[in-house]
C-alpha positions in Angstrom: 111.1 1.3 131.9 108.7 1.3 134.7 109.7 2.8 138.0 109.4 1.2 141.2 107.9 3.7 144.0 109.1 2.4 147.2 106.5 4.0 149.2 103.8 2.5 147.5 104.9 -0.7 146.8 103.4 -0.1 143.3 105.2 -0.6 139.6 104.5 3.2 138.1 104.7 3.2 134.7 103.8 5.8 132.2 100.9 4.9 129.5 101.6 5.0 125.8 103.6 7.9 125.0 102.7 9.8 128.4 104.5 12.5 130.6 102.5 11.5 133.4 103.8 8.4 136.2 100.7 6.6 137.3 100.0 3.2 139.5 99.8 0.8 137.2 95.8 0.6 136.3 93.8 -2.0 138.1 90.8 -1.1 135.8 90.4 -3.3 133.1 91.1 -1.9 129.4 87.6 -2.4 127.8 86.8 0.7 125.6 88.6 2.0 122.5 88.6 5.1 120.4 84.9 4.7 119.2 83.1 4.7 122.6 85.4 7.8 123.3 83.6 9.3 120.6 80.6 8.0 121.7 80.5 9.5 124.9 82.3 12.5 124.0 79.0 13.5 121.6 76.8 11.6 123.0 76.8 13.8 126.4 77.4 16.8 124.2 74.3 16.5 122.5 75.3 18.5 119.2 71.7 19.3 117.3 70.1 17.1 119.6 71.1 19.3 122.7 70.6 22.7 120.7 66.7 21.5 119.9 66.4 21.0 124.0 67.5 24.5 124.7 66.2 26.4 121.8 63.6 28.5 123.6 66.1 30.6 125.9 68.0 31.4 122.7 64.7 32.5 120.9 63.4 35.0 123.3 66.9 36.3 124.3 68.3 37.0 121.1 65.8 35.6 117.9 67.2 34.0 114.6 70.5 36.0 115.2 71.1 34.8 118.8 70.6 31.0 117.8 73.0 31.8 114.5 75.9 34.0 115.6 75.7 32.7 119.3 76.4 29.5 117.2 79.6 30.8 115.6 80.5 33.0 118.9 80.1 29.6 121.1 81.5 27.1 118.3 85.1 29.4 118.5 85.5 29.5 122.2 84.5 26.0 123.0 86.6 24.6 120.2 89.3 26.7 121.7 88.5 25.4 125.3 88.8 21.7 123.9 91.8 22.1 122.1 93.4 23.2 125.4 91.9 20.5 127.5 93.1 17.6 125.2 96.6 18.7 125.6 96.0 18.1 129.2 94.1 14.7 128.6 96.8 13.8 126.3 99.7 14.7 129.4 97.8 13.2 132.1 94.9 10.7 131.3 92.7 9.8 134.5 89.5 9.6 135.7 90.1 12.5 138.3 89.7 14.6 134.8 90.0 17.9 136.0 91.4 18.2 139.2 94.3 16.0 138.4 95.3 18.2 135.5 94.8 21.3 137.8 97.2 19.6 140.3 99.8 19.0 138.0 99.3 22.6 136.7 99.4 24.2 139.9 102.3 26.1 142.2 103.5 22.9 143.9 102.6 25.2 147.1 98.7 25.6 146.4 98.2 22.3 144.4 96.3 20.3 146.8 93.3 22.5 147.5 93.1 23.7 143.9 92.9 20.1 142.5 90.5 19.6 145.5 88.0 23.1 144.7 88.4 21.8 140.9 87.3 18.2 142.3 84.1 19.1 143.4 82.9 21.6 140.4 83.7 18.9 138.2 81.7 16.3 140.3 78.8 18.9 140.4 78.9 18.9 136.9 79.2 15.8 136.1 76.6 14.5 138.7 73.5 17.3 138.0 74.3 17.0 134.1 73.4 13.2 134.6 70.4 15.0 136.7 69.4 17.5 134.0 69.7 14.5 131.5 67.1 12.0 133.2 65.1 15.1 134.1 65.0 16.2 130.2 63.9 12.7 128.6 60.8 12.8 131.6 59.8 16.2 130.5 60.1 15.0 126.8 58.3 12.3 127.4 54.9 13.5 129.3 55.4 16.2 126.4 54.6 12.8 123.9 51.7 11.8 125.6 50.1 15.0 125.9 50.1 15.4 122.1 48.9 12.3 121.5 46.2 12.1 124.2 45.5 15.4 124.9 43.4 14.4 128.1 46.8 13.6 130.2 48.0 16.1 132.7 51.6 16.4 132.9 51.7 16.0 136.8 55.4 16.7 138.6 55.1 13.1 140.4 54.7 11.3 137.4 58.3 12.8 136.1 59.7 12.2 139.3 58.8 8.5 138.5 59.8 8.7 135.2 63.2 9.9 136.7 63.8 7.1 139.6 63.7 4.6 137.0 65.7 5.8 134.4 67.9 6.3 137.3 67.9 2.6 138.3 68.6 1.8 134.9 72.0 4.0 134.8 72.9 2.0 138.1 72.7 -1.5 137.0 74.4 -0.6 133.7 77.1 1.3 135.4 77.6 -1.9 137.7 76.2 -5.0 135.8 77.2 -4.1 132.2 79.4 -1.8 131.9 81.1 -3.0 128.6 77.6 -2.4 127.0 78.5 1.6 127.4 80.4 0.3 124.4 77.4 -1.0 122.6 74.9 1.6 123.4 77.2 4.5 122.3 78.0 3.1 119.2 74.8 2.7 118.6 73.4 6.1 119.4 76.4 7.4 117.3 74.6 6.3 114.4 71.3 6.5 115.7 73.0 10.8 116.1 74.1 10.6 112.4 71.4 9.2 110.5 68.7 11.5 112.4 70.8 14.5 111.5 69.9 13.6 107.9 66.5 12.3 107.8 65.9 15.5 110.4 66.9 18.3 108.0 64.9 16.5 105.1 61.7 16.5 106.8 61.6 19.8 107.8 62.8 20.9 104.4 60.3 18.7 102.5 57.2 19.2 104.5 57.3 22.4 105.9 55.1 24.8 103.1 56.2 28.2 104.3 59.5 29.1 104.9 61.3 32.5 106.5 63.1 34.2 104.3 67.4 34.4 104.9 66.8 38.1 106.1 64.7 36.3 108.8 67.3 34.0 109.3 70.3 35.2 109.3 69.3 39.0 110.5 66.2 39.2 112.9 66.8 39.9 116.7 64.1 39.6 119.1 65.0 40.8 122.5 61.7 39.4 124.8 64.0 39.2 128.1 62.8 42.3 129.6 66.8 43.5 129.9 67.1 47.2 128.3 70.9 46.1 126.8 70.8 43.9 123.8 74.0 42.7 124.0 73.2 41.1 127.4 69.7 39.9 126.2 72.1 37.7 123.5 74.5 37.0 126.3 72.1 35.4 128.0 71.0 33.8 124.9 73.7 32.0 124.3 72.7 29.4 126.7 70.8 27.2 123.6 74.2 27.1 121.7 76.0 26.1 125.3 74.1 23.8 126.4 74.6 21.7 122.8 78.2 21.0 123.9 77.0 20.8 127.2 80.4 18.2 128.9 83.4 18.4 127.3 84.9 16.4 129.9 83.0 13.1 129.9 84.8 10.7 127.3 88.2 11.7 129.8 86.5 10.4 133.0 86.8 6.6 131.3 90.9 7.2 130.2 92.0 4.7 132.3 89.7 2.1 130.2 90.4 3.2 126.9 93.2 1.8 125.1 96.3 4.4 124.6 94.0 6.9 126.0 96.4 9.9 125.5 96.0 9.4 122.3 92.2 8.4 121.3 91.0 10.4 124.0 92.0 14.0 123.1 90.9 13.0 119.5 87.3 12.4 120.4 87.6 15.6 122.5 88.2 17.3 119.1 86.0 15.7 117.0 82.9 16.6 119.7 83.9 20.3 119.6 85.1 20.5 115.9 82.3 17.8 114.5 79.4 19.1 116.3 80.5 22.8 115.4 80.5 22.5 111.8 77.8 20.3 111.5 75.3 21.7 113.9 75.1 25.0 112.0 73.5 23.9 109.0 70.9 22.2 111.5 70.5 25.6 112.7 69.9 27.3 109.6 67.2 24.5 108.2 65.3 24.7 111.5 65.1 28.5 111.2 64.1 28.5 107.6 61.5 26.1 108.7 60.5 27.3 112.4 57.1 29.4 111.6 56.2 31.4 113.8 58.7 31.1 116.5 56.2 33.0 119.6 53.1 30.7 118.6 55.6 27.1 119.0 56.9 28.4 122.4 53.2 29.4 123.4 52.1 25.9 122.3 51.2 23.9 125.3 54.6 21.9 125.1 56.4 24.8 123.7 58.7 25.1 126.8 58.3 21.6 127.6 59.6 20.5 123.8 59.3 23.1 121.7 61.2 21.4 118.5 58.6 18.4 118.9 56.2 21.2 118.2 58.1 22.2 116.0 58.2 19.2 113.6 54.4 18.5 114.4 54.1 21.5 112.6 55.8 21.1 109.6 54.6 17.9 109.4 51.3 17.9 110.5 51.3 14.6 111.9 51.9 13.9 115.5 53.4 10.8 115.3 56.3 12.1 113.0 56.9 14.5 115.1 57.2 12.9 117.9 59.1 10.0 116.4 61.7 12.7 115.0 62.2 14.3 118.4 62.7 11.2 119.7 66.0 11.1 118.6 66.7 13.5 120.7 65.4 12.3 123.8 67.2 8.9 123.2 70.6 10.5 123.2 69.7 11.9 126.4 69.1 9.0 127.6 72.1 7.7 127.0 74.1 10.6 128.2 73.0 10.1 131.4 74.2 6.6 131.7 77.9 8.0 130.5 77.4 11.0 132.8 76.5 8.7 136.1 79.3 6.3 134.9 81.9 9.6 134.6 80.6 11.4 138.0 81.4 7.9 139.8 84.8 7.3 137.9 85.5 10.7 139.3 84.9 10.0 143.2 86.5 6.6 142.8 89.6 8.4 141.7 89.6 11.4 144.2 88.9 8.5 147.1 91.8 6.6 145.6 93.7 10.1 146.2 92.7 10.4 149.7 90.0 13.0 149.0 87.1 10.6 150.2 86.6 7.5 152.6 88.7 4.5 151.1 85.8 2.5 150.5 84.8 4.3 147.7 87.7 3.5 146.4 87.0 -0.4 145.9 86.8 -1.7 142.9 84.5 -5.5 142.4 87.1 -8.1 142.2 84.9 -9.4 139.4 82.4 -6.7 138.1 85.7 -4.7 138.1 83.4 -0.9 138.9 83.5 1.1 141.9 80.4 0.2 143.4 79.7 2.1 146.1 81.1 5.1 143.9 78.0 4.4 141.8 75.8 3.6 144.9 76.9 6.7 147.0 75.2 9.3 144.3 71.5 7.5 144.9 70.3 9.7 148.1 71.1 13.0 146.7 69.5 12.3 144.0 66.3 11.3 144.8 66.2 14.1 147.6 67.0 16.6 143.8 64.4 14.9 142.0 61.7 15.2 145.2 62.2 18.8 145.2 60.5 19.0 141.6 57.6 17.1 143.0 56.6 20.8 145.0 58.9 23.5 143.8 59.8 23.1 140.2 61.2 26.6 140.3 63.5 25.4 143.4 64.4 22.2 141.1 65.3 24.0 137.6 67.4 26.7 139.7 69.6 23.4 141.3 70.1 22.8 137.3 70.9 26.2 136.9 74.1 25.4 138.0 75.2 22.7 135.5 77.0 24.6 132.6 78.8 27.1 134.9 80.2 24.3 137.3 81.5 22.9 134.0 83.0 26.0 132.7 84.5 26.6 135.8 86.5 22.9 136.2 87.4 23.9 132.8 88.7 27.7 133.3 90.6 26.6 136.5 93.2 24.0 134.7 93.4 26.9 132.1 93.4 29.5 134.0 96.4 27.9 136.0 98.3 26.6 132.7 97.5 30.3 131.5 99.2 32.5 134.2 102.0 29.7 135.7 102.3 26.3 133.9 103.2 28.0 130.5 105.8 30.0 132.3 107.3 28.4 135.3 106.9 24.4 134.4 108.1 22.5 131.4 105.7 19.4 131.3 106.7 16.4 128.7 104.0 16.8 126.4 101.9 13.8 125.5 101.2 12.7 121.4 99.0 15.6 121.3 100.4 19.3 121.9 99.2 22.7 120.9 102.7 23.7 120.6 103.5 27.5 119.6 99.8 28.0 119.9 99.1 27.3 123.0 99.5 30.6 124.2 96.8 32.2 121.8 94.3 29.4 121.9 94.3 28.9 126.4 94.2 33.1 125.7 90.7 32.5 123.9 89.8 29.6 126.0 90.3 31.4 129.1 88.8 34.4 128.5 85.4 32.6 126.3 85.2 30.4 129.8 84.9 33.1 132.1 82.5 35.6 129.9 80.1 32.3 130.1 80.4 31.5 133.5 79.5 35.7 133.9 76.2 35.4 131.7 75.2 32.0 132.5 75.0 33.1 135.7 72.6 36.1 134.8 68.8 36.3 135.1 67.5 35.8 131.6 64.3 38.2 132.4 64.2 41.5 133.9 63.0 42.7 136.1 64.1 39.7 137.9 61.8 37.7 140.7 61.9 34.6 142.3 60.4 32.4 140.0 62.8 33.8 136.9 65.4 34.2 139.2 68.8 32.5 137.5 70.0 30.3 140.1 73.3 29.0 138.7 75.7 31.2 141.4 73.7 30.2 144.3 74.3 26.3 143.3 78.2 27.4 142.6 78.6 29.1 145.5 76.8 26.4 147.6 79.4 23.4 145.9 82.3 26.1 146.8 81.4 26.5 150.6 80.5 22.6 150.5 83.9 22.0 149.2 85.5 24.4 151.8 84.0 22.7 154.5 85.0 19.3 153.5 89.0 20.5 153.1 88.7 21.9 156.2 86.9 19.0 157.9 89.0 16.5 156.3 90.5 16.7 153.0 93.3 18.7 154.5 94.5 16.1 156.0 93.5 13.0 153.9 93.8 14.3 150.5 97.3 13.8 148.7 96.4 15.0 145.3 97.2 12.7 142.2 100.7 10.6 142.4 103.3 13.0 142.5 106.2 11.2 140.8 105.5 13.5 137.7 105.6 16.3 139.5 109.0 15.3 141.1 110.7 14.8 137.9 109.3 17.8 136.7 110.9 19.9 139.1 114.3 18.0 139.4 114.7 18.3 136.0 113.8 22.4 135.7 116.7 22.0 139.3 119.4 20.4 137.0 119.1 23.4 134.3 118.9 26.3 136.5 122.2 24.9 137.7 124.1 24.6 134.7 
């Protein structure tokens, strides 16, 4: 039966098989399971997003730190994702994060936890899109200086490359947003296929491979760090960044039919999928790497070093750049899903009172929050700019990606971890963890904060400014941002997520302490 609030005026019915109370949606159901999982690995990237990344992973920890960082990462993020569906599963919205870190929270702090959680997850969300555009211009001027070896890969040119790949995210995320559908679905198979014909180029053309000693056994520490446990720590960033969101595909719940269920099951099948598959990847490319310190020296080596890679198993430009394009085109489209999710995510903390009402519009007939979409434009340009004359300035902003992730991540855990599981009894959506929920937010918890620790850290010593890991500067910027906001105006605006949940919740946990 759906309850009436008499406040709001509003019905508030819980979705299929829900805990949660919400206003009944005013977004339009136009996605099902499949685009879930098309967003869900298209903005994690899998072997796509590991071949972006692999450089870091090569000179911090070799053939073993792109291996067993592999296994290491695949554990804890599967553990991470297990723990967040639950929550997806209880409460599905486009708030994500914050609203499960609400719901989570000591009734008394809930507010500005949600609100701190808010604004990680927006960073996240909005610079992943960033990092995205910026990765398929880089890729790009990469392609045409291999194939016309005159071109000089100028900064203004990607910062062209960028503003129009951003324009393109805009009108889709307005115009046509049931073509997200389309366009995932298609870059799902575009993900599956290239997976295959991937592994048997570089198996059938490459003439000299490593041996499995090489593979499975050599460590390289090239960091400059004396410790080679932190020189792998700090490798683990190529195996990271191939999950990269974990959170997208729950940003669009309130447009996927039966969300609580179909959404935590694309969350599993990014982690669980893209672990088991992406490690055979691994092991082919290594087998069929060559020498891994002559690729990253290449003139593209840390601009696409697996396009460099391919060209020179290969040895034909064109296939190689064909191959790594399959890359680049899932990038693309991750940055449409991660615009579309970073404005989903203000609409619904401006629907909570967090931001100006406005933003929380929806077209009566496009049916998207426009200005949502509109209100992310200035920033970025201003982001992309600084790459035009400080490219060090500009990767150190970008820096900041995976540990604002991990961190709108460890806080709902963190929370469920040391108070939900003990001092709330939440109705469980069609997904739960059940008895092992302790063990696996245990591994989640703990996996979230040792990569928020080293992907934080410098990855050379000794450190300067150019090599200088930016990441906790960018956090700790969004944290004081966020600070100022609450105290400027969230205090009194923001209401957190609907709290008919949490009433019933507490009544209930009322009615049996008094029996």
């Amino acid at each position: 039966m759906a309850k009436k609030s008499e406040e709001a005026g509003v019905d508030l019915a819980p979705q299929t098989s829900t805990a949660i109370g919400v206003v009944e949606p005013t977004i339009k159901k136009r996605f099902n399971f499949w685009t879930a999982v098309g967003i869900a690995i298209c903005t994690s990237g899998a072997w796509e997003g590991w071949t972006a990344s692999i450089a870091q992973g090569l000179l911090g920890g070799g053939s073993v730190g792109l291996v067993w960082g592999w296994v290491f990462v695949s554990v804890g993020i599967s553990c991470m994702a297990c723990a967040l569906a639950e929550f997806v599963s209880m409460w599905p919205s486009a708030g994500g994060q914050y609203v499960w870190a609400a719901y989570l929270s000591p009734p008394r702090y809930s507010r500005f936890l949600s609100w701190c959680t808010a604004w990680f997850s927006l960073a996240g969300l909005w610079l992943g899109a960033l990092s995205c555009g910026m990765g398929v211009a880089v890729q790009v001027q990469s392609y045409a200086m291999v194939t016309h070896p005159e071109y000089n890969a100028l900064t203004w040119h990607a910062f062209l490359i960028n503003i129009l790949i951003m324009i393109m995210w805009i009108i889709v995320n307005i115009f046509f947003v049931d073509s997200l559908h389309w366009m995932n679905g298609a870059i799902l198979v575009i993900h599956v296929v290239g997976y295959f014909i991937t592994i048997g180029v570089l198996a059938g053309t490459t003439q000299e491979k490593h041996d499995a000693a090489y593979v499975f056994a050599d460590f390289e520490n090239s960091t400059g760090w004396d410790s080679n446990f932190v020189s792998w720590s700090v490798s683990l960033l190529s195996a990271l960044y191939a999950y990269f969101s974990l959170d997208t595909a729950s940003h669009y719940s309130e447009e996927i039919e039966r969300a609580d269920i179909m959404v935590p099951r694309a969350m599993l099948l990014q982690a669980l999928g893209s672990a088991i598959t992406t490690f055979p990847f691994i092991i082919a490319v290594l087998f069929c790497i060559g020498d891994a310190a002559s690729v990253l020296e290449s003139p593209i080596g840390l601009m696409s070093p697996f396009t460099q890679v391919l060209i020179n198993s290969t040895g034909n430009v064109g296939a190689g750049v064909f191959l790594n394009a399959i890359s680049t085109s899932v990038a693309f489209a991750a940055g449409f899903d991660l615009w579309g999710a970073a404005s989903r995510a203000l609409w619904s903390l401006a629907r909570d009172g967090g931001l100006p009402g406005a933003m929380s519009h929806l077209h009566p007939k496009l049916n998207v929050p426009i200005l949502a979409n509109l209100v992310l434009v200035p920033p970025s340009i201003v982001v992309y700019m600084i790459y035009i004359w400080n490219t060090t300035a500009f990767y150190g902003i970008m820096a900041g990606v995976l540990v604002a992730f991990q961190l709108s991540y460890v806080i709902p855990i963190g929370l469920n971890l040391c108070y939900s599981l003990w001092y709330q009894r939440h109705v469980k959506g069609p997904f739960s963890l059940g008895k092992f929920a302790l063990p696996i937010n245990i591994v989640a918890f703990i996996f979230g904060c040792f990569m928020i620790m080293f992907m934080s850290f410098p990855v050379y010593y000794p450190v300067t400014a150019p090599n200088m890991n930016y990441a906790s500067a960018i956090v700790g910027g969004v944290f004081v941002f966020s600070i100022i906001l609450w105290v400027a105006y969230g205090s009194r605006t923001y209401t957190g997520p609907p709290d008919d949940f949490r009433t019933e919740q507490l009544s209930t946990e009322a009615e049996d302490g008094s029996k």
